[in-house]
PDB file of N, CA, C and O in Angstrom:
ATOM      1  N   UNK A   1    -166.565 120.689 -72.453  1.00  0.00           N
ATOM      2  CA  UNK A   1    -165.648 119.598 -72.702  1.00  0.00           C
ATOM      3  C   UNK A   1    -164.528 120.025 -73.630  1.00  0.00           C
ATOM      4  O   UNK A   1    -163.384 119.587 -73.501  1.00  0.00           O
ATOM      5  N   UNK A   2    -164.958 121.070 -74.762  1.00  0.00           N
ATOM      6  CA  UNK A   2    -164.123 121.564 -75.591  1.00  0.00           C
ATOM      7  C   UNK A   2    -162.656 121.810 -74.855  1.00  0.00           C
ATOM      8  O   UNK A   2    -161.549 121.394 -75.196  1.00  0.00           O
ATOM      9  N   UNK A   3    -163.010 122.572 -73.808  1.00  0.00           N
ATOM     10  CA  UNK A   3    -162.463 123.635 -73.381  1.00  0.00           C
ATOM     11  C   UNK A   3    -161.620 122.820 -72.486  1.00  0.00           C
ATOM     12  O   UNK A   3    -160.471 123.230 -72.649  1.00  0.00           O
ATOM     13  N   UNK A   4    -161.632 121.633 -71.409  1.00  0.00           N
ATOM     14  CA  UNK A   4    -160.805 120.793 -71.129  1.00  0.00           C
ATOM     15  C   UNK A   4    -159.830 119.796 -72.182  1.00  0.00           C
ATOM     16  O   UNK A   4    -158.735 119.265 -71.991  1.00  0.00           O
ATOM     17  N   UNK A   5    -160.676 119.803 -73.272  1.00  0.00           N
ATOM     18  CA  UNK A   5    -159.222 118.878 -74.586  1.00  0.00           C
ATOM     19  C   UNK A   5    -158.375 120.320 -75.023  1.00  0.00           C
ATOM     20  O   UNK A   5    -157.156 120.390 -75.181  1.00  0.00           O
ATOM     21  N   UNK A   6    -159.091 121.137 -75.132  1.00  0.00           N
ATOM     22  CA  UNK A   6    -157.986 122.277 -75.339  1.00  0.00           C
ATOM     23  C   UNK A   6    -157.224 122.666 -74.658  1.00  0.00           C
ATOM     24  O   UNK A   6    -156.353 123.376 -75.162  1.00  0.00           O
ATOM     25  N   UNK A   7    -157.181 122.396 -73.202  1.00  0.00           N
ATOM     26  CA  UNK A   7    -156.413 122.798 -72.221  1.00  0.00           C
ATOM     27  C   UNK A   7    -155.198 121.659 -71.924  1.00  0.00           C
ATOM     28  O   UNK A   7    -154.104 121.723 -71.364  1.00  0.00           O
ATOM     29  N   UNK A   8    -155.866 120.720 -72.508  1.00  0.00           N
ATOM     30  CA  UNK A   8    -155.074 118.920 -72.100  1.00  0.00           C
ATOM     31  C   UNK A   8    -154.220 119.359 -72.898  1.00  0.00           C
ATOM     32  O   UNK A   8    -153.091 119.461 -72.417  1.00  0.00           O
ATOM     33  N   UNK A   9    -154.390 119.770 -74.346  1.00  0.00           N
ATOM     34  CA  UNK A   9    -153.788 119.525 -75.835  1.00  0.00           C
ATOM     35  C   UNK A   9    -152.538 120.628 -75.940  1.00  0.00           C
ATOM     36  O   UNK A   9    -151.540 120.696 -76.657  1.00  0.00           O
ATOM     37  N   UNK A  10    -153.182 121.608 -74.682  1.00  0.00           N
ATOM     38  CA  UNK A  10    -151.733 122.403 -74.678  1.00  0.00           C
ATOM     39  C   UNK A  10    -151.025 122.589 -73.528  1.00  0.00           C
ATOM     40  O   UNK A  10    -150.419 123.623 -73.244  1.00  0.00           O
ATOM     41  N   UNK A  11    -151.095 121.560 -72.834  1.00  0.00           N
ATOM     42  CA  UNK A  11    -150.382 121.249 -71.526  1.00  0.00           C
ATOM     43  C   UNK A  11    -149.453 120.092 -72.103  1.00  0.00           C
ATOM     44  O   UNK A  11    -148.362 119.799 -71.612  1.00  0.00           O
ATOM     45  N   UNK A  12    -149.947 119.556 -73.060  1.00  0.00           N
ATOM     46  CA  UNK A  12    -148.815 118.067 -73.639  1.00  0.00           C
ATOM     47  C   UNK A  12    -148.022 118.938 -74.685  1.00  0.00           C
ATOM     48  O   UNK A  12    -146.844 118.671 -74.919  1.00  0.00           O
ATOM     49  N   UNK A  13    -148.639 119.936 -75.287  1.00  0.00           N
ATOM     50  CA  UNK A  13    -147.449 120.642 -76.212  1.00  0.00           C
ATOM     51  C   UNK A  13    -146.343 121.284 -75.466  1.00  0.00           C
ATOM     52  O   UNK A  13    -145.184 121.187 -75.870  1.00  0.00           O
ATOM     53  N   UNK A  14    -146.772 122.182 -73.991  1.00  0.00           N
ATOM     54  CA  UNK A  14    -145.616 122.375 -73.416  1.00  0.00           C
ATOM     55  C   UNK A  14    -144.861 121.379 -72.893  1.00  0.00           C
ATOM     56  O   UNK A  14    -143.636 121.414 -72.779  1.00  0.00           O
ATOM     57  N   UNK A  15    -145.684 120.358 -72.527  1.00  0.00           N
ATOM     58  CA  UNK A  15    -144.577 119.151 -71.877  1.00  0.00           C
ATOM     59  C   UNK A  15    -143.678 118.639 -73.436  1.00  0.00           C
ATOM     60  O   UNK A  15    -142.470 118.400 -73.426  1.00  0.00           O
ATOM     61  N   UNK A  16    -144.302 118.572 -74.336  1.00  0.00           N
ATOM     62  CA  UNK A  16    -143.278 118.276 -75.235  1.00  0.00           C
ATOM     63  C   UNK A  16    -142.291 119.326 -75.720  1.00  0.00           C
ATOM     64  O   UNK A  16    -141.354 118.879 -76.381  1.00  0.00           O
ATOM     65  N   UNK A  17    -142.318 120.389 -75.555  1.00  0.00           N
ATOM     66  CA  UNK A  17    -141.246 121.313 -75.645  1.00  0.00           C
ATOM     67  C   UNK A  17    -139.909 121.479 -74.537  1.00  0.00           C
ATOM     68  O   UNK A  17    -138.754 121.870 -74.701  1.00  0.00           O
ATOM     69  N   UNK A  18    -140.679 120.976 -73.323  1.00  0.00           N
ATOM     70  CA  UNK A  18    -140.163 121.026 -72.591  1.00  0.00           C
ATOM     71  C   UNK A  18    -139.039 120.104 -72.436  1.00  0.00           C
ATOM     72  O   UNK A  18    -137.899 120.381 -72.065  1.00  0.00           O
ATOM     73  N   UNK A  19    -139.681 118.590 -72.886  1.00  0.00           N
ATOM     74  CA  UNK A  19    -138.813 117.559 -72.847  1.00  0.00           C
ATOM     75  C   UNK A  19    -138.026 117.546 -74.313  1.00  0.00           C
ATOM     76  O   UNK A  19    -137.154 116.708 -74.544  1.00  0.00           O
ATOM     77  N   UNK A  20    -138.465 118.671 -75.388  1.00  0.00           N
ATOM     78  CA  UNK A  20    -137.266 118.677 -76.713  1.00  0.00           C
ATOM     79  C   UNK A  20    -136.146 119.842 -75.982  1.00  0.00           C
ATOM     80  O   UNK A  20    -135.080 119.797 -76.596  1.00  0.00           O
ATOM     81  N   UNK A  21    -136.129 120.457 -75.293  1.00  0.00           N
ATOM     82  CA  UNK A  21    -134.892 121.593 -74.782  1.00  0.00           C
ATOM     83  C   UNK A  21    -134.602 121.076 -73.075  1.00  0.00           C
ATOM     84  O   UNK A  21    -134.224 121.636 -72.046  1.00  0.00           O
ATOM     85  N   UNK A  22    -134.973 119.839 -73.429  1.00  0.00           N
ATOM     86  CA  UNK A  22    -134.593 119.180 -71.786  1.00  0.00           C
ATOM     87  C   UNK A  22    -134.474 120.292 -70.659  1.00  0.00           C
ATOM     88  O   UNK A  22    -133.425 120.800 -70.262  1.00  0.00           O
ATOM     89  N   UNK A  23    -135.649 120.544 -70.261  1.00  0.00           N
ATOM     90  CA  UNK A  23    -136.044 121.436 -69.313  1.00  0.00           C
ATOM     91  C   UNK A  23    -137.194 120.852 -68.777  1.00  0.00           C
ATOM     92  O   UNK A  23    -138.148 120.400 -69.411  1.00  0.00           O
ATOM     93  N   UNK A  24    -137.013 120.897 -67.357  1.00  0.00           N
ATOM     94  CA  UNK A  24    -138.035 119.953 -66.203  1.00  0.00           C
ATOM     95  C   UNK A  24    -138.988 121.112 -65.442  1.00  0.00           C
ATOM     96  O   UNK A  24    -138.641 122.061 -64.738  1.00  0.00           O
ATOM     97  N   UNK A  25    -140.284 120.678 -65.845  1.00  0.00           N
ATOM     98  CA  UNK A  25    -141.076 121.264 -65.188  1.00  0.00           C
ATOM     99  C   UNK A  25    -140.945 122.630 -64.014  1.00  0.00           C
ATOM    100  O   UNK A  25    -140.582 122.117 -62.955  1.00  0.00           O
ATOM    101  N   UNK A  26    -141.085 123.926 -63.859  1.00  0.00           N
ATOM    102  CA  UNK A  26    -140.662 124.618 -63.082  1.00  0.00           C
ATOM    103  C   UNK A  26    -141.460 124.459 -61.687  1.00  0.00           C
ATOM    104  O   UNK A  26    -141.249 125.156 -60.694  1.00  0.00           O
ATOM    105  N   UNK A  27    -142.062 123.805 -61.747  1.00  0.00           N
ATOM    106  CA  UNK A  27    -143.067 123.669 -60.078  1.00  0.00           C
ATOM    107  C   UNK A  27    -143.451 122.098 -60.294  1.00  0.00           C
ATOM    108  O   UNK A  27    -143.424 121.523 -61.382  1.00  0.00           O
ATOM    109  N   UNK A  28    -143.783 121.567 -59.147  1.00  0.00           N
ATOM    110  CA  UNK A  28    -144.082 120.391 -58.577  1.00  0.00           C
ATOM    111  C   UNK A  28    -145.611 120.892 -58.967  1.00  0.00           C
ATOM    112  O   UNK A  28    -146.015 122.053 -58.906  1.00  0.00           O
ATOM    113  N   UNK A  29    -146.555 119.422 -59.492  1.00  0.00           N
ATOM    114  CA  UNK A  29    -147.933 119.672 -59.944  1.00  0.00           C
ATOM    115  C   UNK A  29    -148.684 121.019 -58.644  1.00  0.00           C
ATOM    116  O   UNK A  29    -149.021 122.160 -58.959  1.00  0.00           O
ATOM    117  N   UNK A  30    -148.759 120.459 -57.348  1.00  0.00           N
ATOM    118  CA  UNK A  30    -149.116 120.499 -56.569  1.00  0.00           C
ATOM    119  C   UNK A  30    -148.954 122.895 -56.318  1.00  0.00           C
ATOM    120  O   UNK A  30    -149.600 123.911 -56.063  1.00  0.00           O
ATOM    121  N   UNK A  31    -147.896 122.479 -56.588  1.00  0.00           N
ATOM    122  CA  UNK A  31    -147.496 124.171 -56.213  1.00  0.00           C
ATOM    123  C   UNK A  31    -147.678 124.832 -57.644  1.00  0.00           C
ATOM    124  O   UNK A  31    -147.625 126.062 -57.636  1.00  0.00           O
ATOM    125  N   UNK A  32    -147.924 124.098 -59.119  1.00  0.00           N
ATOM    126  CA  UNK A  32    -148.222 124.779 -59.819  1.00  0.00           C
ATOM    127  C   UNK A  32    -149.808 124.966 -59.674  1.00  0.00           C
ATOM    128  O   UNK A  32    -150.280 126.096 -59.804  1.00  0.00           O
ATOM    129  N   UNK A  33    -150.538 123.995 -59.436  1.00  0.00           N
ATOM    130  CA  UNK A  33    -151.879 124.181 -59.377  1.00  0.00           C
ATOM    131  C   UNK A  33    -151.936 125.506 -58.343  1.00  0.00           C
ATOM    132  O   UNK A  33    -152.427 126.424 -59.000  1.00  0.00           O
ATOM    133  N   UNK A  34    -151.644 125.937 -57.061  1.00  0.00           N
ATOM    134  CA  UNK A  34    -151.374 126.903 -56.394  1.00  0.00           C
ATOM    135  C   UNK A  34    -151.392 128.064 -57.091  1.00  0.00           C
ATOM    136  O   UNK A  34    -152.230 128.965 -57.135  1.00  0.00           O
ATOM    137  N   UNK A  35    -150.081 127.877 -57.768  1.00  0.00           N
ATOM    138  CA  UNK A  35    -149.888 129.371 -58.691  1.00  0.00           C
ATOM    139  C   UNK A  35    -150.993 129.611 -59.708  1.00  0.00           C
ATOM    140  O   UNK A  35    -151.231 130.788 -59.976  1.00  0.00           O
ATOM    141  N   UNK A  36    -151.608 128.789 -60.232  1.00  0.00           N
ATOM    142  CA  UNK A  36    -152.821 128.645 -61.131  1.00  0.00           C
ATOM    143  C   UNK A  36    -154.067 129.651 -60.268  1.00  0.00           C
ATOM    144  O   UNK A  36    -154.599 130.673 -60.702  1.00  0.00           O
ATOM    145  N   UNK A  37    -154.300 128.973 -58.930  1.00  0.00           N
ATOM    146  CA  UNK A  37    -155.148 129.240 -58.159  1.00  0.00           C
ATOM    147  C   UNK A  37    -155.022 130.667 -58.231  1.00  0.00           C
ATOM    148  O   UNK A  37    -156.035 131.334 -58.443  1.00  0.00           O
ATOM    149  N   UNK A  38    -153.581 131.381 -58.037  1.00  0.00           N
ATOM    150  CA  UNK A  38    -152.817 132.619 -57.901  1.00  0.00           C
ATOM    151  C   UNK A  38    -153.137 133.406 -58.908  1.00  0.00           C
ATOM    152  O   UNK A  38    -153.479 134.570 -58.699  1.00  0.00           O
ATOM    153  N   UNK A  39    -153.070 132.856 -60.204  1.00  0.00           N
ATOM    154  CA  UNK A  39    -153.327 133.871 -61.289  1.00  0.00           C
ATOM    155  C   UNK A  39    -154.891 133.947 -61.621  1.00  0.00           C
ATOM    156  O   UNK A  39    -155.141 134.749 -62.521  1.00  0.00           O
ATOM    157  N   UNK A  40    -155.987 133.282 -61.086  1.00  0.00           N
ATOM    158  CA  UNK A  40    -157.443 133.334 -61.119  1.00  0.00           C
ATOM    159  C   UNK A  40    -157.553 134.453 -60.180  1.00  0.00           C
ATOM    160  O   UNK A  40    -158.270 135.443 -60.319  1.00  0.00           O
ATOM    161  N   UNK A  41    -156.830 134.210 -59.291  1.00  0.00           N
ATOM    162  CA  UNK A  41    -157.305 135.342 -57.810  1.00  0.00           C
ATOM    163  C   UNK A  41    -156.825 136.560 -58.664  1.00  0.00           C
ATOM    164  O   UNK A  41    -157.760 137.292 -58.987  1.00  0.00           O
ATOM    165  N   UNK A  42    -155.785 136.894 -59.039  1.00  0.00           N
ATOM    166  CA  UNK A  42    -154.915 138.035 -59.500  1.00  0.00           C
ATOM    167  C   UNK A  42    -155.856 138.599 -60.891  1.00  0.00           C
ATOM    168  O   UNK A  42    -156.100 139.793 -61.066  1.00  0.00           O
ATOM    169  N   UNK A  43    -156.387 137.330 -61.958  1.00  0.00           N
ATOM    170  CA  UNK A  43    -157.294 138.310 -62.578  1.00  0.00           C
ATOM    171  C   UNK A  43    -158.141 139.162 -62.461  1.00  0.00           C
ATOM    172  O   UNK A  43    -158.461 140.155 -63.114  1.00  0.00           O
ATOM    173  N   UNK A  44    -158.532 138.625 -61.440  1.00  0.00           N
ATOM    174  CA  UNK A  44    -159.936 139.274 -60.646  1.00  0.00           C
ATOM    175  C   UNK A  44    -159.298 141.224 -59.969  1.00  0.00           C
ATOM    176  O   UNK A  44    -160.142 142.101 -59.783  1.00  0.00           O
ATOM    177  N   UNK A  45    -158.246 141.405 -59.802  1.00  0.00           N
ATOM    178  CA  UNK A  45    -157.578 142.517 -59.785  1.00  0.00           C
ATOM    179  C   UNK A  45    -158.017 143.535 -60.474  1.00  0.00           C
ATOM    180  O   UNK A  45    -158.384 144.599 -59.976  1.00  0.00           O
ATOM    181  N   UNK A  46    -158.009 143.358 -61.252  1.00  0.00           N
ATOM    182  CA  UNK A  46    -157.976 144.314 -63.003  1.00  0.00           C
ATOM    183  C   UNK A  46    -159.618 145.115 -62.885  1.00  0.00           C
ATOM    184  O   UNK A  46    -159.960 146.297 -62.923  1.00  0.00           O
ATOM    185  N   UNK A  47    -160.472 143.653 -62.709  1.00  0.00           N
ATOM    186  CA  UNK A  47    -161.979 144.110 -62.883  1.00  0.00           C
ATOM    187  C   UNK A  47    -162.740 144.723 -61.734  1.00  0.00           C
ATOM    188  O   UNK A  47    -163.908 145.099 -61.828  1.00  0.00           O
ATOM    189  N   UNK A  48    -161.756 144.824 -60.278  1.00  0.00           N
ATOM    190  CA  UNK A  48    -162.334 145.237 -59.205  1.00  0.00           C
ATOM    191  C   UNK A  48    -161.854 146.571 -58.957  1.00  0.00           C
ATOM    192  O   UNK A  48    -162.493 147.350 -58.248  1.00  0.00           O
ATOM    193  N   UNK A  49    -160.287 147.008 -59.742  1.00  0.00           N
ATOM    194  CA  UNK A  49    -159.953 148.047 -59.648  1.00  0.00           C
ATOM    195  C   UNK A  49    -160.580 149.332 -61.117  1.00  0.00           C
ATOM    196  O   UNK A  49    -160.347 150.540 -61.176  1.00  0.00           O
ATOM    197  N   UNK A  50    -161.311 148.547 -62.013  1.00  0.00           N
ATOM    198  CA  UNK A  50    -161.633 149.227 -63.066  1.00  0.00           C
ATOM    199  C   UNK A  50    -163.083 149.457 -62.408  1.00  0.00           C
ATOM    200  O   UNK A  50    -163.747 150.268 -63.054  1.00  0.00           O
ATOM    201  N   UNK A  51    -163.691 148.964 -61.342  1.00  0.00           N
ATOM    202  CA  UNK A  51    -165.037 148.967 -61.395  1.00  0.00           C
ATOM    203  C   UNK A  51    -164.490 150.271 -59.968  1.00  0.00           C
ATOM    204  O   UNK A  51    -165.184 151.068 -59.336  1.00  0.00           O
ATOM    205  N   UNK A  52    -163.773 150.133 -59.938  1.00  0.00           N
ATOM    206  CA  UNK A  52    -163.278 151.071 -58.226  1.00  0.00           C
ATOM    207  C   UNK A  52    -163.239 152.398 -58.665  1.00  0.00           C
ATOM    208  O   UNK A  52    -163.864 153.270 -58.062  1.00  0.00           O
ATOM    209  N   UNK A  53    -162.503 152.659 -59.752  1.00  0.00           N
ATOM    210  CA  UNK A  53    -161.731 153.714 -60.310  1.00  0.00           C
ATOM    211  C   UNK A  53    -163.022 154.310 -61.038  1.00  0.00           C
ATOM    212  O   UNK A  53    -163.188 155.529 -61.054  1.00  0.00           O
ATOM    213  N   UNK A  54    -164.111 153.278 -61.756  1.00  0.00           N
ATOM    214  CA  UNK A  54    -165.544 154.325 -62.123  1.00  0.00           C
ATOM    215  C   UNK A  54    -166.308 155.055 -61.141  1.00  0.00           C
ATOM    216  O   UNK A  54    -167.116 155.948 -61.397  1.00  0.00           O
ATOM    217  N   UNK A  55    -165.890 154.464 -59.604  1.00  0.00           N
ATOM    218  CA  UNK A  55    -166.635 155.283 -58.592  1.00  0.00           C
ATOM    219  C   UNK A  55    -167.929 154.154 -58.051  1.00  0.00           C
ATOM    220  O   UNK A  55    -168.874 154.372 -57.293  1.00  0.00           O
ATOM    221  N   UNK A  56    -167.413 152.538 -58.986  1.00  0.00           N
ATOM    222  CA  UNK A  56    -168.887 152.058 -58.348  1.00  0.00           C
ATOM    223  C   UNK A  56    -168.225 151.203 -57.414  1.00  0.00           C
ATOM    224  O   UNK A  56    -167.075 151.214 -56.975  1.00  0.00           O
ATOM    225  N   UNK A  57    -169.406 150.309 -57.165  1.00  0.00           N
ATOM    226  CA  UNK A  57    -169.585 149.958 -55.247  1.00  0.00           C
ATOM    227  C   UNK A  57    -169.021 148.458 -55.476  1.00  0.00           C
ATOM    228  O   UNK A  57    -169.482 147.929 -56.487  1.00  0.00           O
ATOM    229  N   UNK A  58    -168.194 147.742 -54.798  1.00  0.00           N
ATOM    230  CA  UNK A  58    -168.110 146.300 -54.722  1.00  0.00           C
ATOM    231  C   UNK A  58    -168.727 145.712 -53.742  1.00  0.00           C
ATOM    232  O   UNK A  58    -168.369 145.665 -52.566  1.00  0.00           O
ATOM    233  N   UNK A  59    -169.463 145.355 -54.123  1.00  0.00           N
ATOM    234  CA  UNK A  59    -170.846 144.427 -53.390  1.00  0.00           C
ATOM    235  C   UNK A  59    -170.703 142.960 -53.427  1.00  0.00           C
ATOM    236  O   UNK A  59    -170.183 142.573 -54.473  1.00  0.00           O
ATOM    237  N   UNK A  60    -170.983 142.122 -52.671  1.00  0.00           N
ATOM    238  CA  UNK A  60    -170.476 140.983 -52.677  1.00  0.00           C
ATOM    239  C   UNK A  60    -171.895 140.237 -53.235  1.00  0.00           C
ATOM    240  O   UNK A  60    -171.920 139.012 -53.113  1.00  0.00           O
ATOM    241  N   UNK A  61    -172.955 140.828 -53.777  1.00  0.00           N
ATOM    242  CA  UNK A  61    -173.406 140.018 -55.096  1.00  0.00           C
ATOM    243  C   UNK A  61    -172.372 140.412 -56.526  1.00  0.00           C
ATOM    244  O   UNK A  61    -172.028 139.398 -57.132  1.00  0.00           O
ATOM    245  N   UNK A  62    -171.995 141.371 -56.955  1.00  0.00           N
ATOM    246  CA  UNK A  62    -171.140 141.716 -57.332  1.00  0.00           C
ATOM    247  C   UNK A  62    -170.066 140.827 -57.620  1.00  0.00           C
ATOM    248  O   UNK A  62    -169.953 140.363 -58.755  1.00  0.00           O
ATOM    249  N   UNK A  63    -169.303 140.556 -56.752  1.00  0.00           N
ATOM    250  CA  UNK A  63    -168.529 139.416 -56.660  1.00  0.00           C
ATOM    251  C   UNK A  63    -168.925 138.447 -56.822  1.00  0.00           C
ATOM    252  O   UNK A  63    -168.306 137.872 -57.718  1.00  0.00           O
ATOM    253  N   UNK A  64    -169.961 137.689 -56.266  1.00  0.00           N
ATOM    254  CA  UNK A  64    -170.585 136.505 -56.530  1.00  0.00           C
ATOM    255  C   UNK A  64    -170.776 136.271 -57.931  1.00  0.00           C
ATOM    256  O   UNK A  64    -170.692 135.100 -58.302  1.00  0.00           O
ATOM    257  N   UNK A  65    -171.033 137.220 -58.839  1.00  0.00           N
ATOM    258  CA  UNK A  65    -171.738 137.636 -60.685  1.00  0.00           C
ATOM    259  C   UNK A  65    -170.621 137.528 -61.305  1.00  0.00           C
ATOM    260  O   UNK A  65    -170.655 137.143 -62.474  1.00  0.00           O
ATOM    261  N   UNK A  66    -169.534 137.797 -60.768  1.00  0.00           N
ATOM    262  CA  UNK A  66    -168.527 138.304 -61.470  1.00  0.00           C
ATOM    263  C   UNK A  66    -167.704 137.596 -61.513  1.00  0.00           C
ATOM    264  O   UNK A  66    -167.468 136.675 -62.295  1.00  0.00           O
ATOM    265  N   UNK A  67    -167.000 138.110 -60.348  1.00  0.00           N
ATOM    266  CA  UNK A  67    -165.832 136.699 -60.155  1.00  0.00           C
ATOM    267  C   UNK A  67    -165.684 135.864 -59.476  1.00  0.00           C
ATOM    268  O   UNK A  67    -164.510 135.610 -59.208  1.00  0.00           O
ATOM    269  N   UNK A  68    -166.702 135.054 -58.880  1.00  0.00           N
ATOM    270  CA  UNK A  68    -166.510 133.676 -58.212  1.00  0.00           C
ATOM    271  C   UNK A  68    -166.871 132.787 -59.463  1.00  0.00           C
ATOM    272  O   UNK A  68    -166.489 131.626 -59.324  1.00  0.00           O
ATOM    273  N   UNK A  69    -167.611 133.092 -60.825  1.00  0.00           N
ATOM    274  CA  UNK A  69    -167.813 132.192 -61.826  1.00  0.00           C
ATOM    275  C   UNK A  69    -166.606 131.929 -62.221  1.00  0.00           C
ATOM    276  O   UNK A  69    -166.092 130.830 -62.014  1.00  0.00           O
ATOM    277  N   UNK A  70    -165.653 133.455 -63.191  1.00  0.00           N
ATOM    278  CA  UNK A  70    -164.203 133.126 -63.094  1.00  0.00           C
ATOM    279  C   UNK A  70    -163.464 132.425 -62.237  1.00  0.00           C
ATOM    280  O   UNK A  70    -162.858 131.488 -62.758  1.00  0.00           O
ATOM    281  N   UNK A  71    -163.336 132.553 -61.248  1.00  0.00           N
ATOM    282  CA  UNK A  71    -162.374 131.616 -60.506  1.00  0.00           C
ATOM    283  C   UNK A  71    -163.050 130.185 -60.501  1.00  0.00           C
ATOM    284  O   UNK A  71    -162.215 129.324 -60.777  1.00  0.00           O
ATOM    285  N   UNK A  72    -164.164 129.738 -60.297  1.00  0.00           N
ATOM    286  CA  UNK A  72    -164.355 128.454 -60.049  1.00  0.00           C
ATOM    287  C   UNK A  72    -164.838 127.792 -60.988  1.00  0.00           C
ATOM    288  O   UNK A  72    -165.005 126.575 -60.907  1.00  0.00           O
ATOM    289  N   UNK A  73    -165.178 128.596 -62.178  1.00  0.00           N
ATOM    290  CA  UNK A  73    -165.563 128.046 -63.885  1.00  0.00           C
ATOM    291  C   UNK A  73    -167.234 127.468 -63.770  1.00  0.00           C
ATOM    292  O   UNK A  73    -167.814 126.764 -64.595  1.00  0.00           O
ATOM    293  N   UNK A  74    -167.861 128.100 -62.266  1.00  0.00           N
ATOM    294  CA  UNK A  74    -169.018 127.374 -62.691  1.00  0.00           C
ATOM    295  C   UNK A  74    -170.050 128.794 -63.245  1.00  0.00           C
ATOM    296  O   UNK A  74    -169.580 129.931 -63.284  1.00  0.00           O
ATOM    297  N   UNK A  75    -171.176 128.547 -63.558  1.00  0.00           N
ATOM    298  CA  UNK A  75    -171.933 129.540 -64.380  1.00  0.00           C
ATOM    299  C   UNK A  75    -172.351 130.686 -63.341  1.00  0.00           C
ATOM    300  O   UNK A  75    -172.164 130.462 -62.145  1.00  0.00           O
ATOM    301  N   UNK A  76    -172.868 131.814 -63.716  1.00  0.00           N
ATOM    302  CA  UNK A  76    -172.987 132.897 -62.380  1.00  0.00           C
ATOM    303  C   UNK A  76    -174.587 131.974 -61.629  1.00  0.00           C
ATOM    304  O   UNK A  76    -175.118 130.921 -61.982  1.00  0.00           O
ATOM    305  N   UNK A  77    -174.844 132.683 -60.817  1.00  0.00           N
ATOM    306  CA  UNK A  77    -175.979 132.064 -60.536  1.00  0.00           C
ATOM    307  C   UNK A  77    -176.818 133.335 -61.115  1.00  0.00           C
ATOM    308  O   UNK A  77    -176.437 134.491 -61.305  1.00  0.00           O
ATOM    309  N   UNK A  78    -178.275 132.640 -61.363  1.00  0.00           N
ATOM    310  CA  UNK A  78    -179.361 133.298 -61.825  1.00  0.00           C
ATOM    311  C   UNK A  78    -179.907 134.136 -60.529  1.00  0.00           C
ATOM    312  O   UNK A  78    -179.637 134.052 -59.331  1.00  0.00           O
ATOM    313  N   UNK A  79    -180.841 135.030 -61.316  1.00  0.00           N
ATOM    314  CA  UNK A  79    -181.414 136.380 -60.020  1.00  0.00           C
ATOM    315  C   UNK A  79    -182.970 135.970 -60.826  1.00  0.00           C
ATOM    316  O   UNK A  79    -183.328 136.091 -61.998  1.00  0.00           O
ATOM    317  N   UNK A  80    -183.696 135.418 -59.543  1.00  0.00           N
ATOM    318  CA  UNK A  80    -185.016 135.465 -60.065  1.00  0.00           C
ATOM    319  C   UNK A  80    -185.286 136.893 -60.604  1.00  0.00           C
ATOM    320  O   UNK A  80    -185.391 136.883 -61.831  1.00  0.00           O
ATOM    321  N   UNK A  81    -185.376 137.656 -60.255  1.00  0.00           N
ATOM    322  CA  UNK A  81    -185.992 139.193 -60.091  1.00  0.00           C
ATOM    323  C   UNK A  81    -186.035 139.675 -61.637  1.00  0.00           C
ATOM    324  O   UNK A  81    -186.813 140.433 -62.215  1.00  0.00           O
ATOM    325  N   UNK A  82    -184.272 138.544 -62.343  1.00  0.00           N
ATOM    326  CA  UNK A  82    -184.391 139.090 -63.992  1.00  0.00           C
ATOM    327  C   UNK A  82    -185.153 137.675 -64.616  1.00  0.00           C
ATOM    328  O   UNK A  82    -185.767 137.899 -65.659  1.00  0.00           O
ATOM    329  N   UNK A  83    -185.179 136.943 -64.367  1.00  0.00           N
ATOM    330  CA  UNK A  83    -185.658 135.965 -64.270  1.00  0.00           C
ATOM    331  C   UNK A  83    -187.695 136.546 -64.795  1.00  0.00           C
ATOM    332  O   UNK A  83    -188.184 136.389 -65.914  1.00  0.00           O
ATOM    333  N   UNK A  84    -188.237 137.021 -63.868  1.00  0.00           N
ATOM    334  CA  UNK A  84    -189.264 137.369 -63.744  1.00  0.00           C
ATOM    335  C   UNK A  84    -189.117 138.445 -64.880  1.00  0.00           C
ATOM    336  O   UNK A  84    -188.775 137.789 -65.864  1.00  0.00           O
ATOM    337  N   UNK A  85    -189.191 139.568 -65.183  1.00  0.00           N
ATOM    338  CA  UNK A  85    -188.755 140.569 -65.769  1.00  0.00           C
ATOM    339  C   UNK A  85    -189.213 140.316 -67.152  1.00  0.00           C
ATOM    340  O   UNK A  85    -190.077 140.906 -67.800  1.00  0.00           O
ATOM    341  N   UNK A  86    -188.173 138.942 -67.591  1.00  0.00           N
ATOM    342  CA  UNK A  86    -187.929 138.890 -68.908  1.00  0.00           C
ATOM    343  C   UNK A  86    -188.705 138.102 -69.663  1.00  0.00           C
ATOM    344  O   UNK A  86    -188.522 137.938 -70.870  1.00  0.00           O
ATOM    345  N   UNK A  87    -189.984 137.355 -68.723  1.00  0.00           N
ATOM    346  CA  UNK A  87    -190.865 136.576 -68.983  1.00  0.00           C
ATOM    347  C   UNK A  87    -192.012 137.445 -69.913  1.00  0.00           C
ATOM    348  O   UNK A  87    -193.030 136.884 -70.319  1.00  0.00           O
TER     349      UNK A  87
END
């Protein structure tokens, strides 16, 4: 919840900067959410080419662990197997 008032709290500070140097929004909500979408996909860049460049494997559990939590903000999913392990 933190983490949505912090995000609210500085989306109204840019809108208020915006509206003190009378300057209008650069995208329509709709196409900024897009570009949003754009820069989640684009982070995910960095960590697939650093994991490329060590020589390891992109596996689509891999992806699933990694960055489908980033992009969609929900938690990774659990692996029984560590699950069991750590009991």
């Amino acid at each position: 919840m933190k983490l949505y008032v912090v995000s609210l709290l500085a989306g109204a500070l840019v809108g208020i900067v915006y509206a003190v140097i009378d300057v209008r929004s650069p995208a329509p909500p709709l196409v900024a959410l897009v570009g949003l979408l754009g820069m989640l996909l684009g982070e995910q860049v960095v960590p697939v080419a650093r994991r490329m460049s060590r020589g390891e494997p992109i596996t689509a559990a891999w992806i699933v662990s990694e960055c489908v939590p980033r992009i969609t903000g929900a938690p990774p999913p659990t692996q029984p197997d560590r699950e069991e392990h750590a009991r």
